[in-house]
C-alpha positions, 0 to 999 in steps of 0.5 A: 393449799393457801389458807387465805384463799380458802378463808376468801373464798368461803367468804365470798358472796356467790351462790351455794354451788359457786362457792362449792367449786369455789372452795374446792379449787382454793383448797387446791390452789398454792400460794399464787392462786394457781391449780390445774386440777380436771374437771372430772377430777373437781367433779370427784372432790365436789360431788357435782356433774361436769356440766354443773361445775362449768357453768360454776366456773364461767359464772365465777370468772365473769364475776371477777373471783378467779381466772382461767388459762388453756394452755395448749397441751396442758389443760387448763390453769385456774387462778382463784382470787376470791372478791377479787383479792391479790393471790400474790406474786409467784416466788422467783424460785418457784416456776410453774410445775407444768412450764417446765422451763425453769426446772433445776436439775437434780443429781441423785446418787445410788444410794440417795433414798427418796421418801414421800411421806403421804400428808393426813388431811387435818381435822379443819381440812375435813370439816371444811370439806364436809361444810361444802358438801351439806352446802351442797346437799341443800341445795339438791334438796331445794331443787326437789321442793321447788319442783314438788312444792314441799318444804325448802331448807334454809342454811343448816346449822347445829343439830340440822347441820350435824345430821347432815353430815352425819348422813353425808359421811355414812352415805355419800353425795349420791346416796344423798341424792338418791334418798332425795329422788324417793321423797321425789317419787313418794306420794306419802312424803309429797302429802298424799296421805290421810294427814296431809303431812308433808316430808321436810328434810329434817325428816330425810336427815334422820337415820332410820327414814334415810335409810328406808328412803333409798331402800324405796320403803316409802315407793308407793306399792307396785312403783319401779324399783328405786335407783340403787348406789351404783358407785361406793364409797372411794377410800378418800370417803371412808377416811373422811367418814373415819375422821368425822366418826373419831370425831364424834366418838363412834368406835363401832361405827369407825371400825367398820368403817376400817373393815370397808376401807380394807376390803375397798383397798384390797379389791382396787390393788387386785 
């Protein structure tokens, strides 16, 4: 990962979800600016679906902050350079990982022992990941209040920003979006109700709302049953999740997450 892609891209004047995707290949990009990552694999990192990462993509290379190359047999490599920044030269000594034309050979004894030590993602790693993801959730939110007229969310920042990843970490961009889909259906949170109050997304953030939101205990009575979390959290989530509940100083809440990461480890190696 360059970290003056990252910061570059994070600076980059483009719309929430570009710069989402944006960031995302920084993260991954080297020293060039070069990465290869697929699409459904950006889509795994991102939370987003394919068909709104390419439209991201095509907006962000007409605009001049990155560049895109098929290459026959490989996929395809993307070279991220953020308002048009230098990414730099590539190193003489580094060849591409997928040419493999300049490759060295290796010669490794019998008794040579090759070790890969896994790299644990820093603190700054993972709150930038988080700072993406609500970037992200907002604009999921605004889309609903343009279609149903409630409130729109501005930038979120301190507490607002603090509940939200909060709400990202325990549950996940699709949960995120489910609880944005009960708001959507409920005529009580779209101010169907005596009051005429209307649901903000400072209502969505707080704990226990959340979680009767996606549970459907706002539906109105005999509605269809709310679409349910299919997919859980992948263990990249709960070691996030860990991280920011370390953070945070919620032991309680980091050890069952330990349990549910166990019990997700256990059941892909089965």
């Amino acid at each position: 990962m360059s970290w003056s892609l990252l910061a570059a891209a994070w600076a980059s004047d483009t719309p929430h979800i570009d710069r989402f995707v944006l960031v995302a290949l920084a993260d991954w990009a080297d020293e060039t600016g070069r990465c290869w990552p697929s699409l459904p694999r950006i889509a795994g990192k991102t939370g987003l679906d394919v068909r709104t990462i390419r439209r991201a993509i095509g907006r962000l290379v007409a605009a001049g902050h990155m560049s895109r190359e098929e290459r026959s047999g490989k996929g395809v490599v993307y070279t991220v350079h953020p308002g048009h920044c230098d990414p730099g030269q590539a190193d003489p000594g580094q060849a591409d990982p997928r040419s493999g034309s300049s490759l060295t050979p290796v010669t490794v004894t019998p008794n040579t022992l090759r070790t890969t030590i896994p790299q644990k993602a820093s603190p700054s790693s993972v709150g930038a990941r988080l700072e993406m993801r609500a970037e992200a959730a907002i604009e999921i939110w605004n889309a609903m209040a343009d279609r149903t007229g409630l409130p729109k969310a501005l930038a979120a920042t301190g507490k607002r920003l603090a509940l939200l990843k909060k709400r990202l970490a325990e549950h996940g961009e699709e949960g995120f979006r489910v609880a944005v889909e009960a708001v959507e259906r409920s005529p009580f949170c779209r101010g169907e109700n005596q009051r005429g109050w209307r649901a903000d997304i400072g209502f969505l953030l707080r704990p226990d709302n959340f979680q009767k939101l996606i549970e459907g205990g706002y539906d109105a009575p005999g509605s269809a049953k709310p679409r349910r979390v299919d997919t859980p959290m992948t263990p990249d989530q709960i070691q996030n999740a860990i991280r920011f509940n370390e953070d945070q100083g919620n032991p309680a809440r980091v050890a069952e997450l330990r349990a549910m990461l166990a019990s997700v480890t256990r059941s892909l190696a089965a």
